[in-house]
C-alpha positions as CSV (number, residue, x, y, z in Angstrom):
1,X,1.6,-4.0,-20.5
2,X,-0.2,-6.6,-23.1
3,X,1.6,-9.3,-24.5
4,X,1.2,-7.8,-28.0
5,X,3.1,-4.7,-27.4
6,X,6.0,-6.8,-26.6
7,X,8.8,-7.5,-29.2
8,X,8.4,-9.9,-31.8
9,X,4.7,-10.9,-30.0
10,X,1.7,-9.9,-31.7
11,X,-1.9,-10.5,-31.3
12,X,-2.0,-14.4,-32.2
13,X,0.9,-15.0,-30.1
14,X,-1.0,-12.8,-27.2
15,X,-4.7,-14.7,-27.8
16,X,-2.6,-18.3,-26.9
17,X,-1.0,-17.1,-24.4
18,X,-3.9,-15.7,-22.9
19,X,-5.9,-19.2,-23.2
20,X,-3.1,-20.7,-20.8
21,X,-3.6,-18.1,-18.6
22,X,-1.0,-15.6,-19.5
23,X,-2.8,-12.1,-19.4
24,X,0.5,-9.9,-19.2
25,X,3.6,-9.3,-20.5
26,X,4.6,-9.1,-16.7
27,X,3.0,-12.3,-16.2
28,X,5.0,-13.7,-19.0
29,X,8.3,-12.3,-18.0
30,X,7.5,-14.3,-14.4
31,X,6.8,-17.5,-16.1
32,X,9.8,-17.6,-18.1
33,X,10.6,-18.4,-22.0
34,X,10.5,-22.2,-21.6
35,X,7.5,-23.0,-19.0
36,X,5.4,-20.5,-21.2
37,X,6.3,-22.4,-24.4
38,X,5.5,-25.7,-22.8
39,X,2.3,-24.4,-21.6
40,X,0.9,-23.2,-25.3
41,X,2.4,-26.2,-26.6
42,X,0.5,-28.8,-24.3
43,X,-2.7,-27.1,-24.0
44,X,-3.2,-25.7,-27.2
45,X,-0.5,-25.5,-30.4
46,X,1.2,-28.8,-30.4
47,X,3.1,-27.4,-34.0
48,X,4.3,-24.5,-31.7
49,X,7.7,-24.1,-33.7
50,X,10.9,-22.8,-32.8
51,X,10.8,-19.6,-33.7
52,X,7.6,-19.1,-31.5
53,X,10.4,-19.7,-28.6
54,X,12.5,-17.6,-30.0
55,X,10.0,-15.1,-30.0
56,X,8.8,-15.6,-26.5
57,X,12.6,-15.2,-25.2
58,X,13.4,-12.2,-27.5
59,X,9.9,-10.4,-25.7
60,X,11.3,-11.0,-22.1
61,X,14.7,-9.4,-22.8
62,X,12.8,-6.9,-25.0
63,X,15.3,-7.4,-28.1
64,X,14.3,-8.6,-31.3
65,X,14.5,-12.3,-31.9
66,X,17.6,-12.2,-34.5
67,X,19.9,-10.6,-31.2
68,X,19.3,-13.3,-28.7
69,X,22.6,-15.0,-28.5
70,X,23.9,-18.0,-29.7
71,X,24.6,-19.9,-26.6
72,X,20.7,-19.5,-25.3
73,X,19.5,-19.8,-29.1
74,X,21.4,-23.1,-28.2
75,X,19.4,-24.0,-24.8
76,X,16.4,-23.0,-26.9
77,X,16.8,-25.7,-29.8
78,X,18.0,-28.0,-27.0
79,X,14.5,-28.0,-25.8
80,X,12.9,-27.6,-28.7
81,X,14.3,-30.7,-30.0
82,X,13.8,-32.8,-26.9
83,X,10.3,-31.9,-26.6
84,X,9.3,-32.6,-30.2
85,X,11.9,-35.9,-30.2
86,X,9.4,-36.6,-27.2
């Protein structure tokens, strides 16, 4: 399946994942939310945001973005915030 038929993924989101190497939305689910955000974010989108993560974990669990729940929206922000607080 491509990345852009995903939920809450479309075709920018697929084109940077595909420049680190992420060709599939199988691919994606094997990497995982966070190592796939920290791969965009180092090689290519250092202003990747939040709610690009959020995006990338609603995708793997196929559910939109606004159902994930609030203790992994938690985790999420968690690493959000410690990446950009370096």
């Amino acid at each position: 399946m491509k990345i852009s038929d995903m939920k809450n993924l479309g075709s920018v989101n697929e084109e940077k994942l595909n420049s680190v190497g992420v060709k599939s939305a199988e691919e994606l689910q094997v990497l995982g939310t966070e190592k796939a955000y920290l791969l965009v974010k180092d090689l290519i989108d250092d202003d990747a945001c939040l709610h690009f993560l959020y995006a990338l974990e609603g995708a793997i669990q196929n559910i939109p973005k606004k159902n994930i729940s609030a203790k992994r929206k938690e985790e999420l922000r968690a690493l959000y915030q410690h990446v950009k607080n370096g």
